[in-house]
MARROGU-847497 format. One line per field, with one value per atom (N, C-alpha, C): residue in three letters; x, y, z; residue number from 1. Coordinates in steps of 0.02 Angstrom, whole numbers, plus 50000, padded with zeros to 5 digits. Atoms other than C-alpha are relative to their C-alpha. Layout:
BEGIN
aa <- [ala	...]
xx <- [X	...]
yy <- [Y	...]
zz <- [Z	...]
i <- [NUM	...]
***
This chain:
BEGIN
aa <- [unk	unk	unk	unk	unk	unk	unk	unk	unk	unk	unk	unk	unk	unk	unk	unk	unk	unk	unk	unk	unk	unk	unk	unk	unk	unk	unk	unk	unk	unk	unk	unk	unk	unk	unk	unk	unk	unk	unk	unk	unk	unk	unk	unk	unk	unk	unk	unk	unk	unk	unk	unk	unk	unk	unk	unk	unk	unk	unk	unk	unk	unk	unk	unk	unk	unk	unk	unk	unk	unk	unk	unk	unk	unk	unk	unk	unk	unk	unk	unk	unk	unk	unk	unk	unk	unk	unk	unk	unk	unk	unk	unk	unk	unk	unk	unk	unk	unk	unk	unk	unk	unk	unk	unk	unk	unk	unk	unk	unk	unk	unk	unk	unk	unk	unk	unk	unk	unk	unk	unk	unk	unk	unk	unk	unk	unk	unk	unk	unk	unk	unk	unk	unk	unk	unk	unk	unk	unk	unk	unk	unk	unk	unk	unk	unk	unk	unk	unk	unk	unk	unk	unk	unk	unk	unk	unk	unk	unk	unk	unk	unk	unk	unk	unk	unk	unk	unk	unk	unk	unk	unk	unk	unk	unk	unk	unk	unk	unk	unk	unk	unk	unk	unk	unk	unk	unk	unk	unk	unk	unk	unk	unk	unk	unk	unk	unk	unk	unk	unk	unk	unk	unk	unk	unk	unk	unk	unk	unk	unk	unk	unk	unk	unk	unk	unk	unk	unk	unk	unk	unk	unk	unk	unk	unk	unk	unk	unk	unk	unk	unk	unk	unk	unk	unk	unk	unk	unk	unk	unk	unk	unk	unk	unk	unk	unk	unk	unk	unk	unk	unk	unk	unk	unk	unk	unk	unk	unk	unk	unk	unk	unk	unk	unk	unk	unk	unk	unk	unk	unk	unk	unk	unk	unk	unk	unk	unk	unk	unk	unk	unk	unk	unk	unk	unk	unk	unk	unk	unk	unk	unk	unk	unk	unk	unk	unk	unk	unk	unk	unk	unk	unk	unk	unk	unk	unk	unk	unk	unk	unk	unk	unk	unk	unk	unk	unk	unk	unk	unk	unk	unk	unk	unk	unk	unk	unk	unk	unk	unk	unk	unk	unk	unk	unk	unk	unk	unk	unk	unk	unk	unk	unk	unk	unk	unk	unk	unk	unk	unk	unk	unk	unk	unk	unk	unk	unk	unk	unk	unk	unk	unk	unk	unk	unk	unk	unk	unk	unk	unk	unk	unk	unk	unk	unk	unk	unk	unk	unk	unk	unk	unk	unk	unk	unk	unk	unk	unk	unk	unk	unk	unk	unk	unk	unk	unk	unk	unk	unk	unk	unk	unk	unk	unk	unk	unk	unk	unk	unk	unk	unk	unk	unk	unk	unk	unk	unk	unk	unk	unk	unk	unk	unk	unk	unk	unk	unk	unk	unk	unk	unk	unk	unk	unk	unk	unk	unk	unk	unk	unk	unk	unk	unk	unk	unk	unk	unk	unk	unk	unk	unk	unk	unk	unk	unk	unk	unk	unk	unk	unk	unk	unk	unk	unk	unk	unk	unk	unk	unk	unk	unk	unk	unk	unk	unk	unk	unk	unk	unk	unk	unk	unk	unk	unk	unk	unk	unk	unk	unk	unk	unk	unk	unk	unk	unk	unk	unk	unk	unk	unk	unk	unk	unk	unk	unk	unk	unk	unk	unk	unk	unk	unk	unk	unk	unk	unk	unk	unk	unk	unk	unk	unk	unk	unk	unk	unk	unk	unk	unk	unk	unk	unk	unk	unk	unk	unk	unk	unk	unk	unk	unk	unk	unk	unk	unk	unk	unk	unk	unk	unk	unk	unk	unk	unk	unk	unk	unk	unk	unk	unk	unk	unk	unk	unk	unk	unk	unk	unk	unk	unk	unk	unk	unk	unk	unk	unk	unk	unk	unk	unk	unk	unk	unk	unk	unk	unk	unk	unk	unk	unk	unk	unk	unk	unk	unk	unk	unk	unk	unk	unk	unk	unk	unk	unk	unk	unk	unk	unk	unk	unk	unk	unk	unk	unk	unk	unk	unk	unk	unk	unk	unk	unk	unk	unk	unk	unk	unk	unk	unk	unk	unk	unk	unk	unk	unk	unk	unk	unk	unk	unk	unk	unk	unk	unk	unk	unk	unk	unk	unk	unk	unk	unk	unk	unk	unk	unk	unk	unk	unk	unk	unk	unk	unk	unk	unk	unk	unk	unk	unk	unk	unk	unk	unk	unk	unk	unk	unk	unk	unk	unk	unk	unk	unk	unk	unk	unk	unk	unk	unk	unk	unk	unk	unk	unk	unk	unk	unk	unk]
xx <- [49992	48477	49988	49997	48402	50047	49936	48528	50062	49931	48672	49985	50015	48584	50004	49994	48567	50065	49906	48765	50021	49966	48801	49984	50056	48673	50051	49965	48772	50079	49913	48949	50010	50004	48893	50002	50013	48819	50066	49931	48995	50044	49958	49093	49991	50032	48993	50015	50005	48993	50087	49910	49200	50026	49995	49227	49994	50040	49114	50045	49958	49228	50076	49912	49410	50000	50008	49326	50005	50040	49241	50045	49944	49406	50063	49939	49538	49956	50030	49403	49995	50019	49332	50076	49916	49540	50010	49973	49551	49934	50074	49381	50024	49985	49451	50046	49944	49620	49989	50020	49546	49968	50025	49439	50034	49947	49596	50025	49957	49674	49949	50069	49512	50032	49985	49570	50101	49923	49718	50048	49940	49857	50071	49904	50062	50014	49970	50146	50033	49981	50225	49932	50086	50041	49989	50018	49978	50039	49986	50111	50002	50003	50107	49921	50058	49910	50003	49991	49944	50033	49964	50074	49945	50067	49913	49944	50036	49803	50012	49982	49916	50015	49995	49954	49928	50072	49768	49996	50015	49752	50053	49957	49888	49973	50030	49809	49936	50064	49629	50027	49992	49720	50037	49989	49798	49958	50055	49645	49963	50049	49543	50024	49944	49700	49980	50009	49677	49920	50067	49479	50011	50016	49483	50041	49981	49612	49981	50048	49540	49937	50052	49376	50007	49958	49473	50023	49977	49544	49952	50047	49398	49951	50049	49297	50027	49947	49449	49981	50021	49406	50050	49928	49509	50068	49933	49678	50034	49966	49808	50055	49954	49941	50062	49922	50124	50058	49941	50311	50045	49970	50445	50052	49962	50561	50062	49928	50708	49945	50066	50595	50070	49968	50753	50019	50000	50808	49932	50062	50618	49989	49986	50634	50032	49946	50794	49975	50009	50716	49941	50076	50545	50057	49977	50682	50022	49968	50795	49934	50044	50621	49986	50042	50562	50086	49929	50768	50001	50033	50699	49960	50041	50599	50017	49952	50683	50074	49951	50850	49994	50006	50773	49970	50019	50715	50067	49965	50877	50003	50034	50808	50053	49959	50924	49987	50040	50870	50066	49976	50940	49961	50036	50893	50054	49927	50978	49940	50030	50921	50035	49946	50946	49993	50017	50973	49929	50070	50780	49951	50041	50679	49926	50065	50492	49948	50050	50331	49926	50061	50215	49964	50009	50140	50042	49934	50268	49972	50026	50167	49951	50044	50034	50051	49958	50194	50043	49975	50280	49965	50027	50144	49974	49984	50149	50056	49940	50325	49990	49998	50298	49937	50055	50144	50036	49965	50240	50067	49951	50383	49997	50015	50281	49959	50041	50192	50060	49963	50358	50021	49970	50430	49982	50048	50283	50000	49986	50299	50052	49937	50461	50041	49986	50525	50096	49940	50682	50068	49961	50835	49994	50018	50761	50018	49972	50780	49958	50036	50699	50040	49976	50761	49930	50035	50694	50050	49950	50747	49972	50041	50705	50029	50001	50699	49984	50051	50663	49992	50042	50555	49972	50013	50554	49969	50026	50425	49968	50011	50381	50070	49950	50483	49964	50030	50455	50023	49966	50501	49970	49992	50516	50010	50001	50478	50001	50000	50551	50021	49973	50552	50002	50022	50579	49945	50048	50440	49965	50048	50289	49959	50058	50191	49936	50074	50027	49970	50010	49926	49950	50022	49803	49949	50073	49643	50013	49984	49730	50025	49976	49815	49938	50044	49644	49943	50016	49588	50050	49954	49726	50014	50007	49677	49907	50065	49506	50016	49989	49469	49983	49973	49516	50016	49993	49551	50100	49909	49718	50000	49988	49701	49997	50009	49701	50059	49938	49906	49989	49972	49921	50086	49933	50089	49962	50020	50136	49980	50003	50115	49939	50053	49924	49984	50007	49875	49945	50070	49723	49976	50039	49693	49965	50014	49687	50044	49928	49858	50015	49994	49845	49947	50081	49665	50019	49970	49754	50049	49932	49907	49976	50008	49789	49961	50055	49667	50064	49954	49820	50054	49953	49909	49955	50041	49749	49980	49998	49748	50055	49939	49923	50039	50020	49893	50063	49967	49995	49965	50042	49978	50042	49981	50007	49986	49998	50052	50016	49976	50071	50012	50002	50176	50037	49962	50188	49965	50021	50179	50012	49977	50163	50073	49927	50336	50055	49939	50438	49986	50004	50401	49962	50039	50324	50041	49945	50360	49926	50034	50265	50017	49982	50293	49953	50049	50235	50029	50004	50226	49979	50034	50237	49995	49978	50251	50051	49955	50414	49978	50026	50331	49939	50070	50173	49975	50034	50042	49978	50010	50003	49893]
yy <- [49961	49220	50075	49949	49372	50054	49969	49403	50024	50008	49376	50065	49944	49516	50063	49951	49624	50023	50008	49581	50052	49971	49643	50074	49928	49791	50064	49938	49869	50009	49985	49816	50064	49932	49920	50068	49940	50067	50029	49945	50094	50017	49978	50079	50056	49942	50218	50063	49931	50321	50009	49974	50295	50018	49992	50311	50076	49908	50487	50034	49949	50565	49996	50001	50498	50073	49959	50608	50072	49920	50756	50047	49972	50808	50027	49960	50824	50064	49972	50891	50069	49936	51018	50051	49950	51083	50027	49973	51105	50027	49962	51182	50091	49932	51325	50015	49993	51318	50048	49983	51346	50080	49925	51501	50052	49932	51587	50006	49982	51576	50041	49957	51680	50078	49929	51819	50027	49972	51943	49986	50015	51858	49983	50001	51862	49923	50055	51744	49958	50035	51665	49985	50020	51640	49952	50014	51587	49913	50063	51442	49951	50022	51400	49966	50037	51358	49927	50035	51269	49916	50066	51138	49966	50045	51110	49969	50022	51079	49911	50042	50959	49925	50082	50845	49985	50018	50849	49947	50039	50775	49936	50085	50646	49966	50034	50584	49984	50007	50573	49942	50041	50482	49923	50046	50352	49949	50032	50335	49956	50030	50295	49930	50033	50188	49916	50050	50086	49962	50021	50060	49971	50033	49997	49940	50079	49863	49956	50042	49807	49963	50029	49809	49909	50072	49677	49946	50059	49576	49961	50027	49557	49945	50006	49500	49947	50044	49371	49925	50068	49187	49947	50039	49116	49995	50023	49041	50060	49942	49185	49952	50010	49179	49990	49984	49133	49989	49989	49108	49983	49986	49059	50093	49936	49231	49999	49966	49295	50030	49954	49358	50054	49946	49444	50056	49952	49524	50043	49955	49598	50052	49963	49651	50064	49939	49748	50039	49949	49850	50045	49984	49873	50066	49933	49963	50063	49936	50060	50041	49984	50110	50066	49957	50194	50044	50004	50250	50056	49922	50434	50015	49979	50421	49997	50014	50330	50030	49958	50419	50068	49925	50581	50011	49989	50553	49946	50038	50477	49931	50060	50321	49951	50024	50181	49923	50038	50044	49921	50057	49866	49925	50066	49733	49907	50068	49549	49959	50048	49449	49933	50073	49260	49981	50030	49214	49951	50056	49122	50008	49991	49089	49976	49998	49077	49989	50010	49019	50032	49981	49146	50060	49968	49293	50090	49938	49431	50089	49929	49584	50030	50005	49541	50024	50013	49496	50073	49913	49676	50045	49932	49770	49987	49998	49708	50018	49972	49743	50064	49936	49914	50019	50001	49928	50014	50025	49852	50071	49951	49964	50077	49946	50106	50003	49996	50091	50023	49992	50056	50062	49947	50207	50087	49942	50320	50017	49995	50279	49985	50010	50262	50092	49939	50437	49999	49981	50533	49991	50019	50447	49926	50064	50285	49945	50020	50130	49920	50031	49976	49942	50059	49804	49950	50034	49683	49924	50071	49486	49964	50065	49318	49953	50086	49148	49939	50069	48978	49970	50046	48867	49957	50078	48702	50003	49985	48722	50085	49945	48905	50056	49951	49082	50033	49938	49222	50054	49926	49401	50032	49991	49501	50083	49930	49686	50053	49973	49779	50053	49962	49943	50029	49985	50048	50079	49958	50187	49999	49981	50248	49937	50049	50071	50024	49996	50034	49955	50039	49981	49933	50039	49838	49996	49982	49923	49993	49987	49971	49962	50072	49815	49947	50041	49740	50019	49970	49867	50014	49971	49901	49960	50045	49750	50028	49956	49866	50032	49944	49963	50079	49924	50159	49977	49996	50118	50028	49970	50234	50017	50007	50231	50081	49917	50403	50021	49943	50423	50054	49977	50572	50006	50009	50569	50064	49947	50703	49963	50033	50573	49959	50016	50531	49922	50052	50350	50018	50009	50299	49962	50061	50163	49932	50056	50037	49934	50062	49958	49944	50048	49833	49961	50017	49780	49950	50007	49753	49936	50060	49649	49948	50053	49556	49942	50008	49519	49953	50032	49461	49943	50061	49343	49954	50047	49262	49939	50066	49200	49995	50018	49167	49955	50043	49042	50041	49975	49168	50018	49977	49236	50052	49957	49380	50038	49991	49438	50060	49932	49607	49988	50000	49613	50091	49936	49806	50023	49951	49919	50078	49921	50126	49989	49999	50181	49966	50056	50015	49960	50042	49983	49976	50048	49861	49945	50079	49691	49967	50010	49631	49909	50057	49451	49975	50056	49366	49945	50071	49181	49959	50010	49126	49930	50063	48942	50016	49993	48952	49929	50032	48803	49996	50004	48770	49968	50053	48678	49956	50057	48508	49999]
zz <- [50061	50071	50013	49997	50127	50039	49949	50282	49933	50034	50137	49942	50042	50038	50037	49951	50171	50018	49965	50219	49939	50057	50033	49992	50013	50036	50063	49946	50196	49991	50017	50128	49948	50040	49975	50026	49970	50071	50038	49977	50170	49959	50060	50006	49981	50035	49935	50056	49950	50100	49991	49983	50128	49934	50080	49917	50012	50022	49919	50057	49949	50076	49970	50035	49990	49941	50040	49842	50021	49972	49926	50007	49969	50026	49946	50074	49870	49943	50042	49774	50007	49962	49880	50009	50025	49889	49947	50061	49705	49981	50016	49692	50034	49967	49820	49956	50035	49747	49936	50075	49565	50006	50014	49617	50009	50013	49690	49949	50060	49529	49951	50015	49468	50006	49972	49577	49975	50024	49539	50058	49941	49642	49983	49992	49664	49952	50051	49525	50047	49957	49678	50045	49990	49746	49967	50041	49611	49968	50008	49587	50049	49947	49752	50004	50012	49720	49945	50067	49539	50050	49978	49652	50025	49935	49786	49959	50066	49635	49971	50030	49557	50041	49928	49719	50020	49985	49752	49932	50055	49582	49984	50008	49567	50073	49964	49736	50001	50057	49635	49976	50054	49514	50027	49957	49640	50015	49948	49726	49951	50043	49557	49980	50028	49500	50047	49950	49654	50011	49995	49662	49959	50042	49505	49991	50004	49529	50064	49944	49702	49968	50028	49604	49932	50067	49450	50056	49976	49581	50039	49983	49683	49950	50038	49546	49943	50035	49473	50055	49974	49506	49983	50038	49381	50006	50005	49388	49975	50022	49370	49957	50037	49234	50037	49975	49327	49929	50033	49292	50071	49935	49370	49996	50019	49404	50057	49939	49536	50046	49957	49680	50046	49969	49756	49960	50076	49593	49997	50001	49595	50070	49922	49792	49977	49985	49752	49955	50045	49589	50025	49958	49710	50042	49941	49854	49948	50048	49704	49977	50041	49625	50052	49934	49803	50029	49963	49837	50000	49970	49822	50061	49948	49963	50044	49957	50076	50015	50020	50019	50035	49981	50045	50082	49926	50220	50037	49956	50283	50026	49951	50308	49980	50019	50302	49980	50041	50207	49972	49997	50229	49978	50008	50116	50000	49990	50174	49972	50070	50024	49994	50029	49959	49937	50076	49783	50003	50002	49750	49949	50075	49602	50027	49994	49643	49944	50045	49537	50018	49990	49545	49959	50051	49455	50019	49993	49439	49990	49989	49414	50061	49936	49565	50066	49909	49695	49986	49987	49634	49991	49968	49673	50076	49932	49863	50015	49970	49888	49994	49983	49821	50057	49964	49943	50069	49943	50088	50017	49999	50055	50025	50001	50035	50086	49948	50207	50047	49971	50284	49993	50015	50212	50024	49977	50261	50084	49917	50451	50012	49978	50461	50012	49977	50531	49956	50034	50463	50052	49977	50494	50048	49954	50545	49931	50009	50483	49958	50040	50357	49988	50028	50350	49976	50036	50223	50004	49997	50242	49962	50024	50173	50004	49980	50207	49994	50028	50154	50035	49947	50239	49973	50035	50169	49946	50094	50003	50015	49999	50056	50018	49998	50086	50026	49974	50196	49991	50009	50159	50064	49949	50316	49990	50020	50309	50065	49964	50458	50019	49966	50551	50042	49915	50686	50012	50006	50653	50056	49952	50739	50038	49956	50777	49993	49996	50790	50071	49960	50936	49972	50043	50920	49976	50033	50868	49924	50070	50718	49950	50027	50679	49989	50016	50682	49935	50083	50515	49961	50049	50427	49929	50058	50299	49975	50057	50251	49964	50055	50124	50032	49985	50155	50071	49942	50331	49999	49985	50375	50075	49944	50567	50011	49977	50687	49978	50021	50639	49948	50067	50531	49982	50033	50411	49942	50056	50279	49941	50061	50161	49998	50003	50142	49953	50061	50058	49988	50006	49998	50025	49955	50118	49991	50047	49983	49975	50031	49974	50029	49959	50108	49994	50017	50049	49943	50076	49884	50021	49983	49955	50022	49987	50050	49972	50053	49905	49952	50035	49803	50025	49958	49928	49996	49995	49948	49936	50066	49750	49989	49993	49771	50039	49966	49892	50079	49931	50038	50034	49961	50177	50024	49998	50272	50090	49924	50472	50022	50000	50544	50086	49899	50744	49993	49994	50807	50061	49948	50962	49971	49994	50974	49998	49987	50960	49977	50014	50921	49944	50063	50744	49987	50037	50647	49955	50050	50561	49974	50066	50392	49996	50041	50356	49951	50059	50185	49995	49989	50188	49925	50087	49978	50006	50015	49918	49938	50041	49801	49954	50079	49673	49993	50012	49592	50076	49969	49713	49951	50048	49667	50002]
i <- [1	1	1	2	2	2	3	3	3	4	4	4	5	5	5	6	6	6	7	7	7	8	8	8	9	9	9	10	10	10	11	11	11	12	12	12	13	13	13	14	14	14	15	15	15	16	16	16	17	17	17	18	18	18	19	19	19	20	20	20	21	21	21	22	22	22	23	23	23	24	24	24	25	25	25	26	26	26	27	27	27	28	28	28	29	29	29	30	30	30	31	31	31	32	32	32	33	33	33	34	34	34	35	35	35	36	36	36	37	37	37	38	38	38	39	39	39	40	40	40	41	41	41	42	42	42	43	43	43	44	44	44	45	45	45	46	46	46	47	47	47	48	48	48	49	49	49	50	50	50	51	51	51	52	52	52	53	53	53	54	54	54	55	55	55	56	56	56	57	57	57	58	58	58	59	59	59	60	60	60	61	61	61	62	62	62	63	63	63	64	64	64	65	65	65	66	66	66	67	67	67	68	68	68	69	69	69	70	70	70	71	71	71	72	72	72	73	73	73	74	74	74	75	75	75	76	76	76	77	77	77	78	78	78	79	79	79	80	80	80	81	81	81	82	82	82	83	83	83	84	84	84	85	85	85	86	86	86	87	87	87	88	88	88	89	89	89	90	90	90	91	91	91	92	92	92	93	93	93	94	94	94	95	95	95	96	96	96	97	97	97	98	98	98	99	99	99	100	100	100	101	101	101	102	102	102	103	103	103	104	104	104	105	105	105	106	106	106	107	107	107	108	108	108	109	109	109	110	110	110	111	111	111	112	112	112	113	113	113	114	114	114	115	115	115	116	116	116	117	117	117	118	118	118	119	119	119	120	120	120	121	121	121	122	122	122	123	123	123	124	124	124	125	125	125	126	126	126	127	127	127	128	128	128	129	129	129	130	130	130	131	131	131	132	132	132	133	133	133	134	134	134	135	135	135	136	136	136	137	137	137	138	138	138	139	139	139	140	140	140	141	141	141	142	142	142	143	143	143	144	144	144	145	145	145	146	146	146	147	147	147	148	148	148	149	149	149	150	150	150	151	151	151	152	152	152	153	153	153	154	154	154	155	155	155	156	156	156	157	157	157	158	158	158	159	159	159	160	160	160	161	161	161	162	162	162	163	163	163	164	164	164	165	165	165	166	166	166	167	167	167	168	168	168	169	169	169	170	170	170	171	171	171	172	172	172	173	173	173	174	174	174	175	175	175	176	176	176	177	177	177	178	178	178	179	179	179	180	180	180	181	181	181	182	182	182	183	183	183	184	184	184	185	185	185	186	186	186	187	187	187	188	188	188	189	189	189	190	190	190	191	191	191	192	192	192	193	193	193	194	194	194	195	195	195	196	196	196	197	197	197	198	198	198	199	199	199	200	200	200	201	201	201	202	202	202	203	203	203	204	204	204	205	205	205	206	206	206	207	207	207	208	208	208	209	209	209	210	210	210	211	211	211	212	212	212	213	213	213	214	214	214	215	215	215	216	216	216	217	217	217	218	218	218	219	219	219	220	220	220	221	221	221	222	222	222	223	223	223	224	224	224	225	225	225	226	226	226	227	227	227	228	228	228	229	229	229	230	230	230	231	231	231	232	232	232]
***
């Protein structure tokens, strides 16, 4: 009992330490930011601060967005609400949704889909695709390239999330299911290091699962592993 208190006492203590640095860093930007706008500076200055302000703060509002549903799901025991739905029909509105991002970085974005109706909970499984999507999308360099598949496998389905981006070696492949953990890559596009924490928190009461194969250099490949009917 006391080890298992102790276990909880130090899981807490890094939450709090990696939590207070996600904060500190946006903060401490719009703290500077804010006092130049104090001083008499160029209306092109001046908006040029206001933008740095405002992306600091919609990435605040991400970050909070995200603690607090890690924190709800963690803390969910109970049987989730399903349905059956279209799980490719939900795929394709997940890529169109993100088709600015990908779009705008050239990227070329191949989803080979199969008509399939699935029993599971439809607001949980489309906020992994956007997750998934969004990871891919972030390391995937301009003018590269994103295929998404799927497959049935006797009473389960796999969706298949591949590209040819930066890679990871296998330090990083062995955190990239913590919380804040975003590895040494930097990208212009900062997460919060929460969305894979999240995907894997939600596969787990969804009775899935979830595999990550990648080297430096030669991509990465995502597979999720659902059951397409209830369990008995």
């Amino acid at each position: 009992m006391a080890e298992q208190l102790s276990k909880k006492e130090t899981l807490a203590s890094d939450f709090i330490t990696s939590i207070s640095h996600e904060f500190k860093t946006p903060l401490s930007t719009i703290r500077g930011y804010a006092q130049l706008l104090n001083e008499d500076v160029p209306t092109e200055k001046r908006e040029q601060y206001i933008a740095i302000i405002t992306r600091k703060v919609d990435v605040l509002t991400d970050l909070v967005t995200k603690i607090l549903e890690l924190s709800k799901l963690e803390n969910t025991e109970t049987s989730i609400p399903c349905e059956w739905f279209s799980l490719d029909e939900q795929i394709r509105k997940n890529i169109l949704f993100l088709e600015h991002e990908w779009n705008g970085n050239q990227i070329e974005m191949i989803p080979e889909l199969i008509p399939l109706n699935i029993y599971g909970n439809k607001e949980l499984l489309g906020e992994i695709w956007q997750n998934l999507l969004d990871n891919a999308i972030k390391f995937t360099p301009v003018g590269g390239r994103i295929i998404v598949t799927m497959e049935e496998l006797a009473e389960n389905v796999s969706i298949v999330f591949r590209d040819n981006g930066i890679g990871m070696d296998e330090e990083t492949q062995s955190h990239i299911f913590e919380k804040f953990y975003q590895g040494a890559t930097q990208t212009a596009r900062r997460g919060s290091g929460l969305g894979l924490a999240i995907t894997k928190r939600i596969l787990e009461m969804c009775d899935g699962t979830i595999t990550v194969q990648s080297s430096p250099g030669e991509g990465t490949t995502v597979r999720v592993v659902l059951p397409v009917s209830p369990r008995e």
